[in-house]
C-alpha angles and dihedrals in degrees: 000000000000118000112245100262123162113300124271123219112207111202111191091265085064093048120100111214108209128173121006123245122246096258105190089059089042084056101044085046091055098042080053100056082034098057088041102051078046094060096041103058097029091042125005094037093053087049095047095232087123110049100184116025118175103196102215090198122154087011086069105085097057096041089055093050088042087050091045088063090058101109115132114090087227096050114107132182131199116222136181130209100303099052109100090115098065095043087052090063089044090061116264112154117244090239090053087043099049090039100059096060091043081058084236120164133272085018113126102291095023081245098296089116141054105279098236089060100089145169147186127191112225102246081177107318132069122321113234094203110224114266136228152212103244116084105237102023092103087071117075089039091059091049085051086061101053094047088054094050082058085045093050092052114032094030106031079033084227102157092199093081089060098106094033129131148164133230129200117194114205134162126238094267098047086063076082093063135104100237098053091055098043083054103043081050089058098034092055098039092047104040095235128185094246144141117202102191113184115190103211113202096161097246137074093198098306105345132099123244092230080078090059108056120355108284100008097268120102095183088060101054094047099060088105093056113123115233091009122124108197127202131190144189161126099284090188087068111083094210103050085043097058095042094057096035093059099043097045085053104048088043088057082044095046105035091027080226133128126272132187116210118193111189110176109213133166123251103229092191138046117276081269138001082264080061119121105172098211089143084066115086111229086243086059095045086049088048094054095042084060093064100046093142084216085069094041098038086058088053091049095054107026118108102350100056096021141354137261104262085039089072086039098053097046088046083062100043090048084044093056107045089046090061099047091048084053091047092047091046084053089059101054121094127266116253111277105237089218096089101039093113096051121103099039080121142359106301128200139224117245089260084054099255116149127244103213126189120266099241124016144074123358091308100082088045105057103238122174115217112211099263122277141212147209095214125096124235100189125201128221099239120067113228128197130249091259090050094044089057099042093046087054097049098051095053089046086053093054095046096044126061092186098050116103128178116206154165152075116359087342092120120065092352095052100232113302083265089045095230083135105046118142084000095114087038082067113030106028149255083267097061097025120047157159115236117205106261102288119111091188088059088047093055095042100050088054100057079043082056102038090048087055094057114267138096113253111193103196123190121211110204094220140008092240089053090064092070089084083056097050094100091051096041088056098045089050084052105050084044096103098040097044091059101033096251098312091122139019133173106208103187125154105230105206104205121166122198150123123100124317119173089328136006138205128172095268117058095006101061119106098183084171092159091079093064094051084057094046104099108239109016123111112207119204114193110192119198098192143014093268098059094031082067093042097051093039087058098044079047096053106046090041128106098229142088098256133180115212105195114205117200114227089210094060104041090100101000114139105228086050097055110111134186107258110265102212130272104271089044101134120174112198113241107248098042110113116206116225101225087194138006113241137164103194100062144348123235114204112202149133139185117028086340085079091068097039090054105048086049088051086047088060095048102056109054087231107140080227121169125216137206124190098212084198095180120056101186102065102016128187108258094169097061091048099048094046085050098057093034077063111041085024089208124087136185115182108203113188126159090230118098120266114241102089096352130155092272096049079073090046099055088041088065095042096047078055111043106023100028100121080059106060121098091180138033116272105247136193126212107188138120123316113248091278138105113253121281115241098213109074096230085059093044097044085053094057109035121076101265133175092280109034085054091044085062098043086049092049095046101048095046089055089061 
């Protein structure tokens, strides 16, 4: 690995060029995106039978030399939306190709996403990550690949990721985001095996890239940029293309060390086929026209490498097997909308085996957890929540090779809660770490991470820090569903948050309720240290993106300490606990609610019965709805605010489902719509406390 010394810029004099491209398959693979992007936008776009077409004109003739290079079954590389050509030389078929964007069935999405966000699991051969919508967001995966190709071979000790790298394509405006920052942050501190290749056309949409990075040109300005090699080019002359993509590749492959490669190249199209480019000048659009690398490839190779009827004769055949993939795409079926609601989560065969994704997380990979139970082996001392976590934790590490815990301060410090201390001491810096302050980069490097086969655990300090990684938590959720099951990104996202002996609303809000509606995700919400093992574990050994919410009020609060259950104690997310048994009323509730009630329970004098929903995503409806059919009241008491909380879902369903057996209205007692208060009188004024809940509970059973 090379040592993060002052970045290098390589010109085309410095380049070497190394070995020559094949050039009759470069130039059947460009005739091929050439004639489909032809037929899209003449044809199938006027018609209406593609809906979203991204012309990669002009961008075509390097990605196809840079996926070319491709070559390592454990290399990956993250795209956006105009990037065909590339998954065409990595070997995506032209049916396949022309069939994603027609929204035709069994393509890459199975036609529930746009068609110019693909994908391709390795089998083998290169990974092509699923893309997404957001401009930036290919970024911090790719950043988690290559720090588990680092992982694979140095930790796991497999040789054969010794060569392997990952690639990220961007083009010159998404060098302003977020995610490219927080990567090239992680890429250039830890040394990784990556290839960041932005493709600078000059424009984002309409806007110049001057408005992007000062000058327009991102290479330029990260000269500076320690442990960063920098290559540059024009990527619309086949020679030079070729030159500096092969050398940028071969020098990731060779120092295991990041590389940035600028080739400048012309969009030959409009941002989109609803494009019309009137913010181009017609001198801009000839100039561009004048460096089509189609043209310029022909001049390279006729008559010196091949002859004339040779590229014809290329150009007809491409022509003609595009036309028959389209026509074949054509013929396949539409989606069913049947099964448009299948993949959100891990489904099972009738005989209850599961059905796991293709790439992604311990599934594919067959993997076998230590066994685990539903009994409980209690020990005689009580622990703490805190205790409980970091317990868990530790033996899953152990048992588990694949398994890394990561994030801000978990390393040396412990964690500021201190659910990670003495965790890195044994098991080591490789498997528990500190990441640089981006919790997008957190987040992202762990779907890299999770797509290359292991198991990331991030931590996010507070509930309020996740909102940077929103972008990246949703796209990790909808995952599964997006490509039909081809990929999935199980991770356990460890946040703590809610109110402890003060709030404020920056490190006291819960706001569960947007992970619930995060598709995707499962949230578990434990009240006390046994379940808090129980659910970890499930958590742990499961096949889903999963947020364990950890509230800061019952780490080491004393009602919530617990004997530990055992080390192969596992509790099943969607099964509710009665905390006590009542007849008069039912009191739905989670988290430190769950305290506060049963000692309002107490206090009232109410036979009230209460059930700790403990996991939010599922949740156990049943249990709910059998409670209330038989005390016929309920009161759902939660710390988030009311307006669109959790148990506005919950009465929903029972005004739904139970309504003929209510002899009172269903009522919530929660946080006003406001952040938390940072004084405890205010807070205690806000948030659900004994008495506040004692009243609710005596009012409502004198209905």
């Amino acid at each position: 690995m090379a040592s993060p010394a002052s970045s290098t810029a390589l010109s085309g004099r410095d380049a070497a060029p190394g070995a020559q491209p094949d050039w009759n398959r470069v130039t059947r693979l460009l005739q091929r995106s050439r004639a489909l992007d032809d037929i899209e936008e003449t044809r199938l776009l006027p018609a209406r039978q593609v809906l979203y077409q991204f012309s990669a004109r002009g961008h075509d003739l390097a990605q196809i030399l840079l996926g070319l290079e491709l070559t390592d079954p454990h290399d990956a590389v993250t795209v956006y939306y105009r990037s065909r050509p590339l998954m065409l030389a990595v070997g995506v078929d032209l049916e396949e190709a022309a069939a994603g964007p027609l929204g035709r069935s069994g393509a890459f999405s199975d036609g529930r996403d746009i068609g110019v966000v693909f994908n391709k699991p390795g089998r083998g051969g290169v990974s092509v990550l699923p893309a997404c919508g957001g401009v930036g967001a290919q970024y911090t995966p790719a950043a988690g690949w290559a720090q588990a190709i680092g992982y694979h071979l140095e930790t796991l000790a497999d040789e054969s990721y010794a060569r392997s790298i990952a690639v990220v394509l961007g083009g010159d405006a998404s060098v302003a985001t977020a995610g490219f920052w927080s990567a090239l942050t992680m890429a250039t501190t830890l040394q990784l095996p990556m290839l960041i290749y932005i493709e600078d056309n000059g424009l984002g949409i309409s806007v110049s890239s001057r408005l992007q990075t000062p000058q327009g040109n991102i290479a330029a300005n990260l000269r500076s940029f320690a442990g960063l090699t920098i290559f540059e080019g024009d990527g619309a002359d086949p020679r030079v293309a070729a030159a500096r993509i092969g050398a940028a590749v071969s020098f990731v492959r060779e120092q295991r060390a990041p590389a940035l490669l600028r080739l400048t190249v012309p969009r030959l199209s409009g941002h989109s086929g609803q494009d019309t480019q009137t913010y181009k000048t017609p001198e801009t659009i000839a100039r561009e026209r004048a460096n089509d690398p189609l043209r310029r490839l022909h001049r390279y190779l006729v008559p010196k490498r091949m002859s004339d009827s040779e590229w014809r004769q290329i150009e007809q055949e491409a022509r003609r097997d595009v036309e028959q993939a389209v026509e074949r795409a054509l013929a396949r079926p539409l989606p069913d909308p049947a099964g448009i609601t299948r993949h959100v989560f891990t489904e099972h065969t009738a005989d209850g085996r599961a059905e796991p994704q293709q790439q992604g997380g311990l599934a594919p990979l067959g993997f076998a957890f230590a066994p685990g139970s539903g009994h409980i082996e209690p020990e005689p001392t009580r622990i703490n929540m805190l205790t409980a976590i970091r317990r868990t934790l530790d033996l899953e590490l152990a048992l588990n090779p694949r398994m890394l815990v990561f994030g801000e301060d978990v390393g040396p410090k412990g964690g500021v809660h201190g659910a990670t201390l003495g965790l890195q001491e044994k098991h080591g810096a490789a498997r528990v770490f500190d990441t640089s302050l981006s919790e997008e980069g957190i987040i992202g490097r762990a779907v890299g991470m999770a797509l290359a086969g292991l198991l990331p655990v991030p931590e996010i300090q507070f509930r309020k820090y996740a909102d940077p990684a929103t972008e990246q938590l949703n796209d990790c959720g909808t995952m599964r569903w997006r490509t039909a099951n081809r990929f999935a990104a199980p991770m356990v996202v460890r946040v703590p948050g809610g109110f402890f002996k003060c709030g404020d609303p920056w490190h006291s809000q819960t706001n569960e309720v947007a992970w619930v509606h995060g598709i995707g995700w499962r949230l578990a919400v434990p009240s006390n240290a046994e379940d808090a093992v129980g659910l970890l574990r499930a958590a742990l050994r499961g096949n889903e993106p999963t947020i364990f919410f950890e509230h800061r009020a019952l780490l080491d609060g004393a009602w919530a300490r617990r004997p530990y259950p055992g080390d192969a104690y596992l509790l099943p997310f969607g099964v509710a606990r009665r905390v006590r048994e009542g007849s008069e009323l039912t009191i739905v509730t989670w988290g430190a609610m769950v305290e506060r009630s049963e000692l309002a329970a107490d206090a009232s004098g109410v036979q009230a019965e209460i059930l700790d929903l403990r996991t939010l995503s599922p949740w156990d409806r049943e249990a709910v709805l059998a409670s209330v059919r038989k005390t016929r009241r309920c009161l759902i008491v939660h710390e988030d605010n009311l307006s669109a909380g959790f148990g506005a879902e919950v009465a929903a369903v029972l005004a739904k489902e139970a309504f003929f057996s209510l002899d009172a209205p269903i009522e919530r007692l929660t946080m006003p719509d406001i952040p938390s208060p940072h004084a405890p009188l205010l807070l205690e004024a806000v948030v659900p406390g004994v008495e506040s809940i004692t009243r609710a509970i005596r009012a409502l059973a004198s209905v």
